[in-house]
C-alpha positions in Angstrom: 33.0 4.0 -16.1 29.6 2.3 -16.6 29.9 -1.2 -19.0 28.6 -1.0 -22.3 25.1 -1.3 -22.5 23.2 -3.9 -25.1 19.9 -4.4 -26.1 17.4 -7.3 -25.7 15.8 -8.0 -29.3 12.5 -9.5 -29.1 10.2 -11.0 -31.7 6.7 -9.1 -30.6 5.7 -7.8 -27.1 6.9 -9.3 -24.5 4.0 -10.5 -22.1 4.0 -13.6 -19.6 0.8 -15.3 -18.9 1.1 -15.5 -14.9 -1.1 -18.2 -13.3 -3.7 -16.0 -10.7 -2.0 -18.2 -7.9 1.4 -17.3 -8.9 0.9 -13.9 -9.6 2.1 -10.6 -7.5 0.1 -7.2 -7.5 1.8 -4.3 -8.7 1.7 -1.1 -7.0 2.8 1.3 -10.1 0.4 0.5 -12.8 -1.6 3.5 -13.0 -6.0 3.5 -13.5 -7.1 5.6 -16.3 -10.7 6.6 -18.2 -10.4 4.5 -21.3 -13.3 7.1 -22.7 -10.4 9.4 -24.1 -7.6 7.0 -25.3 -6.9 6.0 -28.2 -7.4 2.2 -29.6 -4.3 1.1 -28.8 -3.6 2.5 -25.3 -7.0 1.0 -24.9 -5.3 -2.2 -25.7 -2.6 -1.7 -23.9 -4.9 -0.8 -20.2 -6.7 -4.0 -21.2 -3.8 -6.1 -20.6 -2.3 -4.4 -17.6 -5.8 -5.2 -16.1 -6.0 -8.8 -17.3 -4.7 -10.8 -14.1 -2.8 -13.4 -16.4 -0.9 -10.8 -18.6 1.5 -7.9 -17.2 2.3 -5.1 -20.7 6.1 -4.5 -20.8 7.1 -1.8 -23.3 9.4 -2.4 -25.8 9.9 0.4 -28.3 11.3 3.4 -27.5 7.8 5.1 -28.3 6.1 2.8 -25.9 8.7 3.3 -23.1 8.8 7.6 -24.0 5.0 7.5 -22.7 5.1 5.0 -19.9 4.3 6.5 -16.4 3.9 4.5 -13.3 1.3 4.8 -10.9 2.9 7.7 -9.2 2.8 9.2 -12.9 6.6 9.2 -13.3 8.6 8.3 -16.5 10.9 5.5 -16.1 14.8 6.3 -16.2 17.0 4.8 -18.7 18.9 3.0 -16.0 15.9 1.5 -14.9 15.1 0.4 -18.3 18.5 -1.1 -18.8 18.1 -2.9 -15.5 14.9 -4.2 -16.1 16.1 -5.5 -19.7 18.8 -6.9 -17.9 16.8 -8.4 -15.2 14.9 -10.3 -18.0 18.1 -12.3 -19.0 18.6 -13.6 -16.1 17.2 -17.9 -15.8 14.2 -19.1 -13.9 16.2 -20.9 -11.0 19.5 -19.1 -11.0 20.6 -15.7 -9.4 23.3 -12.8 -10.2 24.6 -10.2 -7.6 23.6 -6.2 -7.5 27.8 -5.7 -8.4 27.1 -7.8 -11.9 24.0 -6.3 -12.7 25.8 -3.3 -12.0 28.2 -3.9 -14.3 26.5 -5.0 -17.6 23.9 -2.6 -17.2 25.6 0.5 -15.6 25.6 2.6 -12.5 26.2 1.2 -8.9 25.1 -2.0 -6.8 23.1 0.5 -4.9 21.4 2.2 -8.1 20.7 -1.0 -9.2 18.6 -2.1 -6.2 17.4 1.2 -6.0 15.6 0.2 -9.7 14.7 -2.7 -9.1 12.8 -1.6 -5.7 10.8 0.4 -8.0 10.0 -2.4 -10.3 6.8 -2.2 -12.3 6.6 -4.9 -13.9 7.3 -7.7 -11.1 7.1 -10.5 -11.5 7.8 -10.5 -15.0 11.0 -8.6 -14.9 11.9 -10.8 -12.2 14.0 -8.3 -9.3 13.4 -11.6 -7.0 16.4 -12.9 -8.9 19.1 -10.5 -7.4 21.0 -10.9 -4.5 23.4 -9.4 -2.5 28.2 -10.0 -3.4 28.3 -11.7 0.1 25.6 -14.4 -1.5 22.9 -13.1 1.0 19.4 -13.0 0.0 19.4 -9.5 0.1 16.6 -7.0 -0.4 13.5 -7.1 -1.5 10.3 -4.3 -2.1 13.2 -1.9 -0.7 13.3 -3.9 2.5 16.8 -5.5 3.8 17.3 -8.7 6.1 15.0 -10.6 7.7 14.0 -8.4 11.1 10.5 -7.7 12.0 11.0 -3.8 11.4 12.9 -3.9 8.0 12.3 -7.5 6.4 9.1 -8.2 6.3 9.2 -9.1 2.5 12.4 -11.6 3.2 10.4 -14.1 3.6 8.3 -14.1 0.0 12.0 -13.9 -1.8 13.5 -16.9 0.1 9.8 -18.6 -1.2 9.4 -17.7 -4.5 13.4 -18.1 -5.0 12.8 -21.6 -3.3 9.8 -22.3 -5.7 12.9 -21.6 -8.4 15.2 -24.2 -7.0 17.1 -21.8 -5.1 17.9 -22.3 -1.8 19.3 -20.7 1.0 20.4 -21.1 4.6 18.6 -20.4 7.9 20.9 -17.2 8.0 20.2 -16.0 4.6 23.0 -17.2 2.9 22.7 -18.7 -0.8 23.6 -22.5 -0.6 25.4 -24.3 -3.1 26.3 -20.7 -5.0 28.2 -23.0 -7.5 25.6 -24.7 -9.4 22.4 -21.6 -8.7 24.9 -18.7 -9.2 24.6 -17.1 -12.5 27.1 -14.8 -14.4 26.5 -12.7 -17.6 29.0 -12.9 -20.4 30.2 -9.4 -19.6 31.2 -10.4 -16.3 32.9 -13.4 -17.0 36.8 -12.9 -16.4 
């Protein structure tokens, strides 16, 4: 049975300036003709383009009409991930099985979101790893081999850029002090 879900209350829309250097192309945001869109959709394509702001819907409205570049709605799993995702701080980390569990569905369902992520880095999927405290996967990709991890390396970075740190192996080092647990997982 999937934990109860809660909601992330927000003063205004929630937007990140991202410095140019620090910032991560999306793959998902879609191009359209602004000629036949209404004001605010204008508005809206206007930030999405703007390298320092990435648009994150937050009303129900807003997330009803989102499509991703592939023109697909997002699920509400993958909305409750992504809410979730947001919680979690700027140098600590939280497993696929406790996302999993305050947000609902599976470890695997949970990556499976999160590979999909539209709004990286700002929902920041960089921030979950795998039970066993490896770094896990990344843009879909898992370990560190030539054939299947050729994003491991830009986690371990960016995570490092965090403060977190990990070994030569993959494994997270000192998982004590980095490790973070929501309140619904805390026995």
């Amino acid at each position: 049975m999937p934990a109860e879900r809660s909601k992330i209350q927000c003063d205004g829309p929630l937007q990140m300036k991202i410095p140019m250097s620090e910032r991560t192309n999306s793959r998902y945001f879609q191009v359209c003709n602004t000629d036949t869109l209404s004001e605010d959709t204008v508005r809206k394509e206007r930030q999405m383009k703007n390298p320092s702001t990435i648009y994150f819907p937050v009303t129900s409205q807003e997330r009803n009409t989102f499509r991703t570049k592939a023109g697909k709605p997002l699920t509400p799993h993958q909305w409750a991930v992504y809410d979730f995702a947001l919680t979690i701080p700027k140098g600590r980390v939280t497993t696929y099985k406790d996302v999993a569990a305050s947000a609902g569905g599976s470890p695997r369902s949970v990556g499976n979101a999160l590979r999909n992520n539209p709004f990286s880095p700002y929902v920041p999927c960089h921030r979950v790893i795998a039970s066993n405290h490896f770094v896990g996967g990344f843009f879909g990709e898992w370990g560190k081999d030539h054939k299947t991890g050729t994003h491991y390396n830009e986690k371990v970075e960016i995570l490092s850029q965090e403060g977190v740190r990990f070994s030569d192996k993959g494994r997270l080092l000192s998982p004590d002090e980095v490790l973070w647990k929501p309140q619904s997982c805390v026995t």
